[in-house]
N, C-alpha and C positions, 0 to 999 in steps of 0.2 A: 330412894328417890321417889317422888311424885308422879303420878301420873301426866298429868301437866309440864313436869319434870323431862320427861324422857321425848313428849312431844317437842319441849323448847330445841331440844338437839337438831330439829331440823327448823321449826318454825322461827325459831331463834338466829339459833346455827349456822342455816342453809339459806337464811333469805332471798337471795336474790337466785337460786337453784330453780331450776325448773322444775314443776313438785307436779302436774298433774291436766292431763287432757279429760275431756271428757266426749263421749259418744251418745249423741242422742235420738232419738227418733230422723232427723232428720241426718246423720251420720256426720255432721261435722265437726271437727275439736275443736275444745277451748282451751286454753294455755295459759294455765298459772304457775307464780313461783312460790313457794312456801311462805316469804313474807305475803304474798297476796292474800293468801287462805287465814294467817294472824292478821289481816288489817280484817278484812272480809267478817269473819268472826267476832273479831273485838267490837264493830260496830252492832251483827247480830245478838251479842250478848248486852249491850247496852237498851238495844231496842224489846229484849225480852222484859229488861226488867222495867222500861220503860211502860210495858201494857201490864205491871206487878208481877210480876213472875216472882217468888226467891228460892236461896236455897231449900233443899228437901222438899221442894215441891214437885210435882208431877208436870210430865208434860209425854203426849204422845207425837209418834211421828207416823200416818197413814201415806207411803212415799214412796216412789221407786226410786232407783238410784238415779241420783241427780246431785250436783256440787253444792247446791243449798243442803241435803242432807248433812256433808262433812262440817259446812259454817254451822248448822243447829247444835251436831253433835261436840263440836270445839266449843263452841258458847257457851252448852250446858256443862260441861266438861268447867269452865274455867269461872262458872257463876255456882256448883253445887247443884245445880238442876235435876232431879231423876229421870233418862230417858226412858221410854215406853214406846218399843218400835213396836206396829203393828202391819200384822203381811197383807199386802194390798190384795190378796187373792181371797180375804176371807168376808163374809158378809154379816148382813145384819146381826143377826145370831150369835156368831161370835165376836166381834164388836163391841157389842151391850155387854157380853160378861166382859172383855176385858174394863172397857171404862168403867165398869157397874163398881169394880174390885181395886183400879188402881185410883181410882180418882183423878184424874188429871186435870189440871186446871183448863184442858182444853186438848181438842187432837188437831194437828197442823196439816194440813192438807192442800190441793192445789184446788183454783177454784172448779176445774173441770170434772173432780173428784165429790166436790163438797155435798153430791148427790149419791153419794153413793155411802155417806154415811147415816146412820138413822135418825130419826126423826128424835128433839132432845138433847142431842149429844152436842154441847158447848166445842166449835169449831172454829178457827182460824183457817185466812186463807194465805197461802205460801206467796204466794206475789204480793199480797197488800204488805204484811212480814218483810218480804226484802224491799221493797218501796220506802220502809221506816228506817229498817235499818241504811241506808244508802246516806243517810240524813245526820247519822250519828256520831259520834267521835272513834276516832282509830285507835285512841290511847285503852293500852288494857285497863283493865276491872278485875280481880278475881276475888273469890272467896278460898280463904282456906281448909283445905280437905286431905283428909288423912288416909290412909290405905283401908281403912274400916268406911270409909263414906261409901254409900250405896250412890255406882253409875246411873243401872240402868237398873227397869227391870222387865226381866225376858218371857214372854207368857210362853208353858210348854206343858202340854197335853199331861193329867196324870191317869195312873190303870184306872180310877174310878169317872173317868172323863171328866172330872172338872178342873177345868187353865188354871194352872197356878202361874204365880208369878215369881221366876228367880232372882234372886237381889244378891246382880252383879255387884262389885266392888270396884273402887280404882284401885284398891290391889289387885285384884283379880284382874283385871285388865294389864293391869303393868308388870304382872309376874309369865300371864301367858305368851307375851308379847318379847321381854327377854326371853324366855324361853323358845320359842320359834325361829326367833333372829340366829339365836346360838343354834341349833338343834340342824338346823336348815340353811344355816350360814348366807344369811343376806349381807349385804351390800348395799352402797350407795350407787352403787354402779349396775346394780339391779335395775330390769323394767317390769313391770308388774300388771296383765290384763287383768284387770277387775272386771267380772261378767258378775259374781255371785251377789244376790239381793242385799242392802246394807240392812237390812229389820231383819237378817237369818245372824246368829252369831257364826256359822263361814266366814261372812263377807264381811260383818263389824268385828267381831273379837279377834278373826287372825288377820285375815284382810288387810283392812284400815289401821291395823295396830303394827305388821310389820312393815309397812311401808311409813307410816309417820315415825316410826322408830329409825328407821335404816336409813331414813333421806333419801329412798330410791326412788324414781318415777314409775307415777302410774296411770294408765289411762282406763276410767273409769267406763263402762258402758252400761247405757242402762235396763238393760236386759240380754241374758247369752239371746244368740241371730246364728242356730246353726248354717244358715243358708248365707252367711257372711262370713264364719268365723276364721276359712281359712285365709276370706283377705285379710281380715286384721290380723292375724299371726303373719302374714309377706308386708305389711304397712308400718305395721309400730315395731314387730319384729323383737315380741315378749322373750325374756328370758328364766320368766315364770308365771306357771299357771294355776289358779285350783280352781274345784270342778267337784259337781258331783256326778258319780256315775253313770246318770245319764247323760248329762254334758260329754262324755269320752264315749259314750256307743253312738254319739252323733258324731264327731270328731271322725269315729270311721268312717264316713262317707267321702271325706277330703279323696281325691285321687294319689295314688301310691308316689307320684312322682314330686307332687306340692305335698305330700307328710313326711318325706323323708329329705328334703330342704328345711320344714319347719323346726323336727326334731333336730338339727344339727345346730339350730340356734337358741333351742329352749333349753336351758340344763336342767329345770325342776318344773315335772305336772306333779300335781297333789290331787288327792282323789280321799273325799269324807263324806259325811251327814248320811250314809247310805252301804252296805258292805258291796264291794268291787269284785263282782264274779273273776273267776281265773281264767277262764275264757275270754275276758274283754282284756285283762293283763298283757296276755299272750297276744292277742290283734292286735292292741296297740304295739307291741315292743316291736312284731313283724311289720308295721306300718309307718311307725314313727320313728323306731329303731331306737324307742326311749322306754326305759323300766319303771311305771308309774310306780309314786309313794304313796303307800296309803297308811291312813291315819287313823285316830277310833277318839274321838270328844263328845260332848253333851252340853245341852243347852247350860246347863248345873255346874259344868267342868271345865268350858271352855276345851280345851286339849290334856286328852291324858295318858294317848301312848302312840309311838310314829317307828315305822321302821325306817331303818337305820336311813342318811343322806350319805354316807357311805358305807359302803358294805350291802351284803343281800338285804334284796328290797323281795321277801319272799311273799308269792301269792298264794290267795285265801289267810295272809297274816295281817295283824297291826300292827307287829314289831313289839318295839322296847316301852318300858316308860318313859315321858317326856323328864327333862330337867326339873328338879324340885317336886317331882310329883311320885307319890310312892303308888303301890297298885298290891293289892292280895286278890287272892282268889280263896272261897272260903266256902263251907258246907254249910247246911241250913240251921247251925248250931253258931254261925261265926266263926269256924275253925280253919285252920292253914290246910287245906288241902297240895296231895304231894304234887309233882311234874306228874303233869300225865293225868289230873283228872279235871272232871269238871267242874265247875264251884260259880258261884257270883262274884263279881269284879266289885270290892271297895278299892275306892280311892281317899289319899286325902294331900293335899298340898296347899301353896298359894294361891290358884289358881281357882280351888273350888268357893262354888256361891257360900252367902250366908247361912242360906234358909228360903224360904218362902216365904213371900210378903202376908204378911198379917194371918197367915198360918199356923199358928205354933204346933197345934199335932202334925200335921204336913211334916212339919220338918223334924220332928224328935223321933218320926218314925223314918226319916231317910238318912238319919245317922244314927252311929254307935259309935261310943267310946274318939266319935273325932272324924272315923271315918264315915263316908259317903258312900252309901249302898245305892251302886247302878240300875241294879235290877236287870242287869244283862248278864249270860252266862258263858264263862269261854273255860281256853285251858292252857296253859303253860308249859310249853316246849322244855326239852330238860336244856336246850341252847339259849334259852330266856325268850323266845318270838312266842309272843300271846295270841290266839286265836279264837275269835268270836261265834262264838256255835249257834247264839238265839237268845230269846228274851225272857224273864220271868212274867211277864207281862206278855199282853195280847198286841203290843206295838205292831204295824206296819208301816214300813219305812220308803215309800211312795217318792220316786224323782228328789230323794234328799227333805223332803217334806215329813214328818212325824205326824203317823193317824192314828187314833186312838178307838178302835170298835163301836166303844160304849156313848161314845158322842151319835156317831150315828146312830146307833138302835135306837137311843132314845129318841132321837129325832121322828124314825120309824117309827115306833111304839106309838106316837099322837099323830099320826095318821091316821082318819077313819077307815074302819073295816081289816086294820093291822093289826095283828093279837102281838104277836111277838117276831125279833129278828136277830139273827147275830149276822159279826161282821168277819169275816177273814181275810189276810193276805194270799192273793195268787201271785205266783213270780209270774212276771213281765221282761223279754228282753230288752226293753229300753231304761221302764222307769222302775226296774231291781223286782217292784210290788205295786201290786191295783189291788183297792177293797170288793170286794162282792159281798153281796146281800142276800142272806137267806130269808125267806121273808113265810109267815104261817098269818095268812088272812084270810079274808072271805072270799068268797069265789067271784064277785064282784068287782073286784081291787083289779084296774087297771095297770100293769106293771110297768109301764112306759107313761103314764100319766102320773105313778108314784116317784117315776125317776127324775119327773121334770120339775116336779112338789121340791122332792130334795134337793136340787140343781139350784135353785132360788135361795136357798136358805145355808149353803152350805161353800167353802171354798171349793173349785172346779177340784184339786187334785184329792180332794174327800168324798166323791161323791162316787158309788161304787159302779164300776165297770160294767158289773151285771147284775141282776135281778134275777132271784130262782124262789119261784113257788115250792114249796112245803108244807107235807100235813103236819109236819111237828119235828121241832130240836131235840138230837139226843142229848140226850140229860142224864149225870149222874142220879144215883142213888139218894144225895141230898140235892138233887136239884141242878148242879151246875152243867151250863150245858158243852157239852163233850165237841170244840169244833173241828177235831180231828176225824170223827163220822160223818162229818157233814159229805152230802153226794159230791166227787169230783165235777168241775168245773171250769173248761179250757177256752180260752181267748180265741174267738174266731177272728 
């Protein structure tokens, strides 16, 4: 079945179904029913191709979560469009490479926003967009697309710091997406707080895909509001949640007496994009009285292994592989290493991308033989529960956000009076990991004038905690520098 396909089940389906509030700045819902979002859409899609748009052509989206986001993405969905979400945290600098690389025939944005992109960059603005559409016909349009059509594609940091772009599929969307329904056992009868950004594939690829698949409701909000979130858990009175890890070290704040009401009416927190200390495990189970799931996916993979939705849901674990999705662990030869040791996670399934847009070594070095080399290293339980140890890569995994070292040095590095800098992750009780900056400059180099330089240029949760003068990086023998010497470093 189609991607398209599996959405009709509800758009179709459930028409007159109440499909979806939404929470906005201003906290009040809006209330649709899944035929609204197919008339809504079918007119969006008309008005895209009305300004040229077609199929396999590009289009970005610069957006927070907003119900025009789900009309763009059904649009492009049912016209062939390639989406291009881009995280609204990030600035000029990254910006320019991604349009530089995907071409989009334009980035869609609100007009409040339209300043905040660079100077150049061919823009639309999201009001004049539904203004057109408002005007067009209700009757679908589609182009036909096969599980090889590229959806989306999703820029994600690689160890060499340059964004590639993964090219999602409507397979790959429609395989991850049965897959989580089954694994996770959704319903119609499900409610679903959407907090997680729709441009993170969290919140597009499981999110959006298991609520348009299951025909459950859900109220979308468009940014998690820890200082809200336990009204909306006693308001909408969700019966599932996901979150990244820091979302649930905030979650503890709720008072014991309103978390243990909430837990009694959520049956599923989901906890990814980030590894979930056993100590936030345990708080929560002692506060909510519920056993968060945690999961282990990639921008590349969408989802590819979840402990169990029943049975032990064990901490410091990912659990099992997902449905359709196979998983090895393997030595630095490609070989099956036993239970019990450690190795790099390939995977390969439906679910995983193509490749990398307009990449081709990019991507012949991130397979073999089929499968998909993570580059993350864990170890397998002889009971089958997978456990993630660390990275082959210098990744830090920052509030569910992916940062890459080498983006920043180099950023540093073209700063005057900056010879050289590396990046590392410090664990953080909130946001898992924060970057610091080892920095070997001149003695002139203001280090609070260098933090404000990168602040400008860089998304807020990349921009490193601290700043530490240094006469020089330990360095290997050939050069590479050793950031396990680097001076210790603690969060005042």
């Amino acid at each position: 079945m189609s991607l398209l396909g599996l959405y009709d089940r509800s758009l179709l389906g459930r028409a007159a179904t109440p499909a979806l509030d939404y929470l906005g700045t201003s906290g009040e819902a809006l209330g649709l029913t899944f035929g609204a979002l197919e008339a809504r859409s079918n007119r969006m899609a008309h008005a895209l191709r009305a300004r040229g748009v077609q199929a396999g052509d590009r289009l970005a989206f610069y957006l927070t979560n907003r119900i025009e986001v789900i009309d763009l993405w059904l649009a492009c969905i049912k016209t062939g469009i390639i989406v291009v979400p881009v995280n609204v945290l990030y600035r000029e600098r990254e910006i320019t490479h991604i349009v530089s690389d995907a071409a989009p025939v334009a980035v869609i944005t609100t007009s409040a926003q339209l300043g905040d992109l660079p100077q150049g960059v061919i823009s639309w603005s999201l009001e004049a967009l539904v203004a057109e559409a408002a005007s067009q016909a209700v009757t679908r349009s589609t182009v036909l697309c096969s599980a090889n059509t590229p959806a989306a594609l999703v820029y994600t940091s690689g160890t060499t710091g340059a964004s590639k772009g993964a090219v999602l599929t409507h397979g790959n969307f429609a395989a991850n997406a049965l897959a989580l329904t089954s694994a996770w056992e959704f319903t119609s009868d499900d409610r679903y707080l959407a907090v997680l950004p729709l441009f993170h594939v969290h919140g597009l690829g499981n999110g959006l895909h298991v609520w348009l698949l299951s025909g459950c409701h859900m109220r979308l909000a468009e940014r998690f509001e820890h200082e809200r979130a336990a009204d909306w858990f006693e308001t909408y009175q969700p019966t599932v949640f996901f979150g990244v890890p820091t979302m649930l070290v905030r979650l503890l704040d709720v008072a014991p007496e309103r978390a243990a009401a909430i837990g009694t009416r959520t049956r599923l927190f989901v906890s990814g994009s980030a590894p979930l200390p056993a100590p936030v495990m345990d708080a929560f189970r002692e506060r909510f009285g519920h056993v968060i799931l945690e999961r282990y996916g990639m921008t590349e993979t969408l989802m590819n292994v979840s402990n169990p939705y029943y049975g032990e849901r064990r901490a410091g674990t990912v659990g099992f592989p997902m449905p359709l999705t196979a998983v090895r662990i393997v030595d630095e030869n490609g070989q099956d290493v036993p239970d019990g040791t450690s190795g790099e996670l390939w995977v390969r399934g439906p679910n995983v991308c193509d490749g990398y847009w307009r990449r081709p070594e990019a991507t012949a070095a991130a397979f073999t033989d089929g499968w998909f080399r993570t580059g993350d290293v864990g170890v397998r339980a002889t009971d089958g529960y997978i456990t993630l140890e660390g990275r082959r890569s210098d990744l830090i995994i920052s509030g569910g956000f992916n940062i890459y070292p080498r983006e920043i040095e180099e950023l540093l590095a073209e700063q005057e009076g900056v010879r050289e800098a590396a990046v590392v992750g410090v664990k953080d009780a909130v946001r898992g990991e924060v970057p610091v900056a080892y920095v070997v400059c001149d003695a002139a180099v203001d280090l609070d004038a260098l933090a404000q330089q990168v602040r400008t240029q860089l998304a807020s949760f990349k921009v490193p905690r601290g700043f530490v003068r240094v006469d020089a990086l330990p360095r290997t023998a050939l050069g590479k520098v050793q950031r396990h010497l680097l001076p210790p470093w603690t969060i005042s």
